[in-house]
C-alpha positions, 0 to 999 in steps of 0.5 A: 600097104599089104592090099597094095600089092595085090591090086598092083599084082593082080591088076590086067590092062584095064586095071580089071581082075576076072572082068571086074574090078580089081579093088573088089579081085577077093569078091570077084574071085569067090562069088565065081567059084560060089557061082559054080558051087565048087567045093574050093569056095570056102578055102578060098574065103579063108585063105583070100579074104580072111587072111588079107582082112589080118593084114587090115587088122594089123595095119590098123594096129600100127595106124592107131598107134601112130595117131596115138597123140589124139583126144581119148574119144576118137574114130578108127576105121569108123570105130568109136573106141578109148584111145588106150584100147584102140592098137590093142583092140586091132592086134586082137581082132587080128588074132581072131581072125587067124585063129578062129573060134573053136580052135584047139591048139596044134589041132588040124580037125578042131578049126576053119581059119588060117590057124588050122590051114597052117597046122594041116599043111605043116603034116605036109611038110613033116612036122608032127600033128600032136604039137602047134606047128612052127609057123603058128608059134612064131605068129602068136608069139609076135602078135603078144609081142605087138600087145605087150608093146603097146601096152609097155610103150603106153599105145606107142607114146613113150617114145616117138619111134614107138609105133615104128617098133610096132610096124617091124613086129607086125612086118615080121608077123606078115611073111611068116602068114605068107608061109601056109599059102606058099606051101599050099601053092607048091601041094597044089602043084604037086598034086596037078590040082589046077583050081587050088592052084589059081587059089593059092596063086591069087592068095599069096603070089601078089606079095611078090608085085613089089619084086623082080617084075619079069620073074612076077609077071611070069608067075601071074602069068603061069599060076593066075591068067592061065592053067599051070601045064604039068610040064612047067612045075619044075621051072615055075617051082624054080622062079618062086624061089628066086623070090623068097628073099625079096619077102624076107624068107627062105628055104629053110622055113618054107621047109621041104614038102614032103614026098615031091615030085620037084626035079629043082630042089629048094637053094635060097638064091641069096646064098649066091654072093654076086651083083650082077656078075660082081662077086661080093666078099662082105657079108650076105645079109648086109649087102644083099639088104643094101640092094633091096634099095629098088624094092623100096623105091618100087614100093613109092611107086605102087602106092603112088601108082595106085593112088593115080590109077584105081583111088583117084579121089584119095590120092593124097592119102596114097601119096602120103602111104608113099612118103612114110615109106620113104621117110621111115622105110623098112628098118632094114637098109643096111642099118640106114632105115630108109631112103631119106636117111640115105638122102640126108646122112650127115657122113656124107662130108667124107665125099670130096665132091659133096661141098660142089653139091652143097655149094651149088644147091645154095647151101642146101645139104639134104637137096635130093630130099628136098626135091623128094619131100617137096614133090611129096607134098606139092610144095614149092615148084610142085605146087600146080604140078600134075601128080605124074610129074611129082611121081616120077621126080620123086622115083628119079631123084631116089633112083639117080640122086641119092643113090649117086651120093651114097655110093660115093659116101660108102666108096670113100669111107671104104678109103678111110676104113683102109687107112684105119686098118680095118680091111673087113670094114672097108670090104663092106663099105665097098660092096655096099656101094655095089650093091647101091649101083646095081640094085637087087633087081639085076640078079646074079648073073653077069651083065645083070637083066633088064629088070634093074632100075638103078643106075647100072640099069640107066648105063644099059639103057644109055648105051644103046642110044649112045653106043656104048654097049659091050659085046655080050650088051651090057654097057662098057660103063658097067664092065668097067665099073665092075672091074674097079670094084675089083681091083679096090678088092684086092687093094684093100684085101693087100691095104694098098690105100694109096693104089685104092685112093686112086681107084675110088676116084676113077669110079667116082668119075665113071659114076658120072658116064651114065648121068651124063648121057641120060641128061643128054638123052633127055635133053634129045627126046624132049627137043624131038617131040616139042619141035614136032608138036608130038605132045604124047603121055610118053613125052612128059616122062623125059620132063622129069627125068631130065629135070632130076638127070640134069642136077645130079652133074650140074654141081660138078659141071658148075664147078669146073664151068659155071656157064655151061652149067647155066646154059644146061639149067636153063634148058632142063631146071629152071623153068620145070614142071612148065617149061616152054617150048622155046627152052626145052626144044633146044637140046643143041645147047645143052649138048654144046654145054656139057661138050665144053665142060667135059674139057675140063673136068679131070678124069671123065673120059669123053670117049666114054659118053659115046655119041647120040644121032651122029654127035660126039662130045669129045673136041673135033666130033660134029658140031651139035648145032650143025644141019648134019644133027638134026633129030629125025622120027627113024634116028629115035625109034628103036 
């Protein structure tokens, strides 16, 4: 997984690093600096190479473990090892790996590898040279954890969530490694060393890829593609530090270099309670890991992505890395553990409109994870689909479906909590389906920014095509909903559940504003280039979408409107991933659906939906299907 990010990471237009592959960006990197004899080449073997070549071992580790139920005699990364030894055997070699032969413990001068790095840079940030440094305590320390477990767990057959134990000991060993290579970055850039610099830059910023892409892309772009300028020291030292969270460290450990010349000091970004503007009151670590939602869903998206672009002929193993990750994800999502928790939590009966979905989906309750499992596996509708069409229906489904559901299940249990008297549980309940809405990628500032890939996000998007944007850009949508969140602040801060009760279902209602316009919109794009024969690879992108878009309000449409709904499936659901273009071009016939249905559903307000080309949705605005709608190629461009 780890290796991952670094091909996502450091990958150009071309899928290259440094002209060559990026698969091979270790190799490429060190022989140019062989090639030219510069004296950074085996720092660079040992912070580049070695250092990934640890994170092998250790996934090694947690892969023997998981598989730990084969026959005794069995191959491992092409080795014949006793099933016992195997786990073990990998969380030693990780060891030797880090620390090396030769070194002494606490010792800067007695060793080569990543043990003594981490003792030299650890003087550099005052801690004393006559003791083993905090981080190299804290890294042996866990690597004997992961060895007593296996052997405790019988290699991880003990239990059936025994290897998943593992995984979260060695997810904690591998952002303390991060550490000695940020500090290293950060030395470099105090001392202007421009080639430490790059190394440091090429061996620790990509960990980063899975998180605010703008801020990383920004970094690769000042540390990796080009010379860092002095001038610039300040404000890149800024934007690495907005992205400690992301990896799950912070100031605090990275500590304080000691002697710098940064004008910006060291403040954890996560100590900034806020969600795009929204003010939270719950607690930190809580909803702060409730928003790392989009990290996990950008996570499927590297491995899959990665399997699609550089592993072509393994891209069912990729697909495979992806899954787990959805199934099992990172332990740490609010307690949920992963996104097919949050898919199939049976709590999600507190939600008024939940039987509507079960009941449209043939009495299917895990129907988002369905979809996803299904697209993972090419089962079902998916089985001749093209591996873009299951990604994107898996990221879809994650982004819009199941997060839909699960804002709803936190924002009803917040008017349950109220009605128990437990205002502190309701607060946390509140905010964690804030924190659902928006995603971690929007940030703190108001309006949130154009990273964000949720469904704050997708109201954005939409209301530049439906005109619905506010002033200051952001959708009305989302102003709105920030002020009802809000305004369930203050009623369950006073345990008003009468007044919140009524609040709830207002945002319940405003929740649908941006699903419904981005079913329109898709609708739209698709009848648009069909009807014109434009069968670009940006087309298909709308297929998925609104294949997914479409059945996040179809149960609500069917409820109120059971024809509108079938006229609306038979445009966007039914015939997917093949639809013909005798179907998919007819996107007046959604728009006239969804028109009708609006009249009945209580509580959405057409105004709010705005209108796309010319058309509205509310009675008396144009007819969808008049020769005034007509999509013309300048009423789509932006």
């Amino acid at each position: 997984p780890t290796y991952n990010l670094f091909i996502t990471g450091l990958a150009d237009e071309y899928k290259e690093f440094l002209g060559k592959p990026v698969e091979d960006y270790a190799d490429s990197y060190v022989s140019t600096l062989l090639y030219s004899a510069s004296p950074i080449a085996g720092d660079a073997m040992v912070a580049i190479n070695i250092w990934m070549e640890v994170t092998h071992s250790l996934h090694s580790a947690y892969e023997a473990c998981k598989s730990s139920i084969l026959s005794a005699d069995r191959s491992v990364d092409g080795r014949q090892l006793v099933e016992p030894q195997v786990a073990a055997r990998f969380i030693d070699e990780a060891a030797a790996y880090w620390i090396g032969d030769g070194q002494s413990t606490g010792s800067s001068s007695k060793g080569h590898l990543l043990y003594a790095l981490t003792e030299i840079i650890s003087e550099e940030y005052g801690e004393r040279s006559n003791s083993q440094s905090t981080i190299n305590t804290r890294i042996i320390d866990l690597l004997q954890q992961a060895k007593n477990h296996i052997a405790i767990s019988r290699s991880c057959t003990s239990s059936t969530d025994s290897h998943l134990k593992l995984r979260n000991i060695i997810d904690e060993i591998i952002p303390l490694m991060a550490v000695p290579l940020l500090r290293s970055l950060l030395h470099a850039m105090k001392q202007n060393d421009a080639e430490r610099v790059k190394l440091y830059a090429i061996a620790v910023l990509p960990l980063f890829a899975k998180c605010n892409p703008s801020t990383y892309l920004e970094l690769k772009n000042d540390l990796i593609d080009n010379t860092l300028l002095s001038t610039e020291k300040n404000y890149v030292y800024s934007r690495i530090i907005t992205l400690y969270d992301c990896l799950g460290i912070d100031c605090h450990l990275i500590g304080k270099l000691i002697g710098d010349d940064f004008a910006y000091k060291c403040e954890d970004g996560s100590k900034v309670k806020s969600l795009a503007g929204y003010r939270y009151v719950a607690e930190q670590d809580v909803v702060s890991s409730a928003a790392k939602i989009d990290t996990e869903i950008r996570l499927l998206e590297i491995y899959i992505n990665n399997g699609m672009e550089h592993f072509s002929d393994d891209i069912e193993t990729l697909f495979g890395l992806a899954y787990e990750r959805y199934r099992f994800g990172n332990g740490n999502l609010n307690g949920e553990g992963s996104l097919s928790r949050l898919a199939k939590d049976v709590r999600r009966d507190i939600v008024p409109s939940f039987p509507q979905f079960r009941r449209y989906f043939k009495n299917d309750e895990n129907y988002a994870d369905k979809l996803i499992v299904d697209a993972f596996e090419a089962g079902g509708i998916f089985n001749k689909a093209t591996a873009n069409y299951r990604k994107r229906v898996i990221l879809f489904t994650s982004k819009y479906m199941v997060t839909h559901m699960a804002i709803l299940q936190k924002l009803y249990n917040a008017v349950k909590s109220c009605k128990d008297g437990n205002v502190d549980e309701g607060i946390t309940n509140l905010d964690i389906a804030a924190a659902y809405y928006t995603g971690s990628f929007e940030g703190t500032e108001d309006g949130g920014s154009f990273d964000g890939s949720l469904n704050f996000f997708l109201a954005r998007r939409m209301c530049i095509y439906f005109d619905t944007c506010s002033q200051s850009n952001n959708a009305l949508i989302n102003e709105r909903m920030i002020s009802l969140f809000y305004s369930a602040q203050g009623e369950l801060d006073t345990k008003a559940c009468v007044p919140l009760e009524r609040t709830v279902k207002q945002i319940d209602n405003a929740l649908l504003i941006p699903l419904i316009q981005g079913t329109l919109f898709a609708a739209w794009q698709n009848s648009y280039y069909f009807n014109n024969n434009i069968l670009i690879p940006s087309t298909q992108e709308f297929l998925p979408e609104g294949y997914v878009l479409a059945q996040s309000i179809l149960p609500i449409i069917a409820n109120v409107d059971v024809e509108a709904a079938k006229y609306i499936s038979g445009v966007m659901v039914d015939d997917f991933p093949f639809p013909t273009r005798d179907k998919v071009s007819k996107h007046a016939v959604v728009f006239d659906a969804v028109k009708r249905a609006l009249t009945k559903m209580d509580g959405v307000d057409c105004k709010q939906i705005g209108s796309i080309g010319g058309q509205g949705f509310c009675p008396g605005d144009s007819d969808p299907t008049s020769p005034s709608s007509r999509l013309t190629l300048s009423s789509i461009v932006i």
